[in-house]
MIZA-712722 format. One record per residue (C-alpha): residue number from 1; residue in one letter; y negated, x negated, z. Coordinates in steps of 0.05 Angstrom, whole numbers. Example, Ala and Ser with C-alpha at 12.3 -4.5 7.8 and 13.67 -1.06 7.14 Angstrom:
// MIZA-712722
<pt resi="1" resn="a" v="90" u="-246" w="156"/>
<pt resi="2" resn="s" v="21" u="-273" w="143"/>
***
This chain:
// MIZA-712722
<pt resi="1" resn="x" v="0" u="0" w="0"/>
<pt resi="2" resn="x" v="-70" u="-25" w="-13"/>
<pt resi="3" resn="x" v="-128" u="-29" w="25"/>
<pt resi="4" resn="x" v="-197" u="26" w="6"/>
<pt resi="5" resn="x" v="-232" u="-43" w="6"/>
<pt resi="6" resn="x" v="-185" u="-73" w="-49"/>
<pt resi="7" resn="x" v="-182" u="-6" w="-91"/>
<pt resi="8" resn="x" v="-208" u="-7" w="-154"/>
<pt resi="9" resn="x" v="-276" u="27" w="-154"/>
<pt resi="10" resn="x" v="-302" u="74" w="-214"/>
<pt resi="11" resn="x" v="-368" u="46" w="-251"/>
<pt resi="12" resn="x" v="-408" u="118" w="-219"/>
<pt resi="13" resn="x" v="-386" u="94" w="-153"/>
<pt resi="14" resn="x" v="-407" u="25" w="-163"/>
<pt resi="15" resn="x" v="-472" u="36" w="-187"/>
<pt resi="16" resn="x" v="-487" u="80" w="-123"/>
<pt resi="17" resn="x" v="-462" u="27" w="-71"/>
<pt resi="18" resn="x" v="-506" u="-18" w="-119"/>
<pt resi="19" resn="x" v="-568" u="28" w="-100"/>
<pt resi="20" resn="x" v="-585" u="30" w="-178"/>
<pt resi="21" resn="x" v="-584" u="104" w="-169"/>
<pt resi="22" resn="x" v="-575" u="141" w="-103"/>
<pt resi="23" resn="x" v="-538" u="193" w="-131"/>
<pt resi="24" resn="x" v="-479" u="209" w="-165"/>
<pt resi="25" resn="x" v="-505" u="253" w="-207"/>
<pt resi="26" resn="x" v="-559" u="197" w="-223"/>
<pt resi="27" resn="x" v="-503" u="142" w="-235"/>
<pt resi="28" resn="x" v="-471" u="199" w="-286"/>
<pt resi="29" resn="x" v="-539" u="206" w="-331"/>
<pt resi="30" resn="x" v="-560" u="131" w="-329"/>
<pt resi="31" resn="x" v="-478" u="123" w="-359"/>
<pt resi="32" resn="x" v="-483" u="178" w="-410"/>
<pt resi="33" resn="x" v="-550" u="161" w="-444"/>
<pt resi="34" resn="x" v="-524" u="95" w="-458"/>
<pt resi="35" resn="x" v="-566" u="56" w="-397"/>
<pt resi="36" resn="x" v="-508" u="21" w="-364"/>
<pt resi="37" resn="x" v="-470" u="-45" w="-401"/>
<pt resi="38" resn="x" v="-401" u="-74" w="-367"/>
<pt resi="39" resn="x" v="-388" u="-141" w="-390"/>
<pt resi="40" resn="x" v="-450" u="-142" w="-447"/>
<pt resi="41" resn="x" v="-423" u="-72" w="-478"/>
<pt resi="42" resn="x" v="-452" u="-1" w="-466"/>
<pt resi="43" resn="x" v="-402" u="30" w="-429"/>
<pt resi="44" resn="x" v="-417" u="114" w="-424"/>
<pt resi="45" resn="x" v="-351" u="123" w="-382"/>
<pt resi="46" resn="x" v="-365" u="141" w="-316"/>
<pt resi="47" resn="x" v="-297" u="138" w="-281"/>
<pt resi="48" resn="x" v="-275" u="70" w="-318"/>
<pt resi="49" resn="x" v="-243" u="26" w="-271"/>
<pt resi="50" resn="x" v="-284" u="-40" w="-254"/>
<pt resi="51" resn="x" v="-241" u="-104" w="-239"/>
<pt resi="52" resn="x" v="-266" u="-162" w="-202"/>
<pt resi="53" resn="x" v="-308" u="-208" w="-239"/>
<pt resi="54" resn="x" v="-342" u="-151" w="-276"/>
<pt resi="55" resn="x" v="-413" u="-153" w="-300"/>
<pt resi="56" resn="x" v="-455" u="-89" w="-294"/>
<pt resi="57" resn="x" v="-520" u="-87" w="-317"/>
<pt resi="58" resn="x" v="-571" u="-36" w="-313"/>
<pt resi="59" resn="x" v="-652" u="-27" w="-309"/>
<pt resi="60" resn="x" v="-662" u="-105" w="-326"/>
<pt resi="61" resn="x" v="-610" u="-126" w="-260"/>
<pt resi="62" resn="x" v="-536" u="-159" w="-265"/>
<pt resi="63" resn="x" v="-487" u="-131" w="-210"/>
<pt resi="64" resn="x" v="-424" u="-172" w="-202"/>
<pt resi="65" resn="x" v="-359" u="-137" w="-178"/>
<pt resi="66" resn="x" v="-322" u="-176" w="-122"/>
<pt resi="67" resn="x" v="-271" u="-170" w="-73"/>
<pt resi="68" resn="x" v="-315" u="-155" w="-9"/>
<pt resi="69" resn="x" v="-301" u="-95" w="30"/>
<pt resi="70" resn="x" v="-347" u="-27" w="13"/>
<pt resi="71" resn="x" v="-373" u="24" w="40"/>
<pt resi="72" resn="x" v="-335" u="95" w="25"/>
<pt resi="73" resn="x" v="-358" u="158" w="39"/>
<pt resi="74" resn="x" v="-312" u="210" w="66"/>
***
């Protein structure tokens, strides 16, 4: 069994731990209208799995995907 800090997390998720948006709903338009780019490519999937090492970027800012424990909300 894995750990919730070892989980993969979806790129929605991400980008509201992140604080590019503070929303879900947020995270979901900036994704959609073609805002967000994993690894240098737009990416409009909002539940596609990040891996560590990923690059995110968004508004002009580069967000990294590690191992270190998150935050979840439950």
């Amino acid at each position: 069994m894995t750990s919730p800090s070892t989980d993969p997390i979806c790129l929605d998720q991400f980008l509201k731990l992140q604080g590019a948006t503070s929303t879900g709903g947020g995270a979901k338009l900036l994704i959609q209208s073609g805002d967000v780019k994993l690894n240098g490519k737009v990416e409009t999937r909002r539940r596609k799995k990040l891996a560590i090492g990923d690059v995110v970027e968004v508004g002009g800012e580069k967000f990294i995907v590690t191992d270190a424990p998150r935050q979840t909300e439950w």
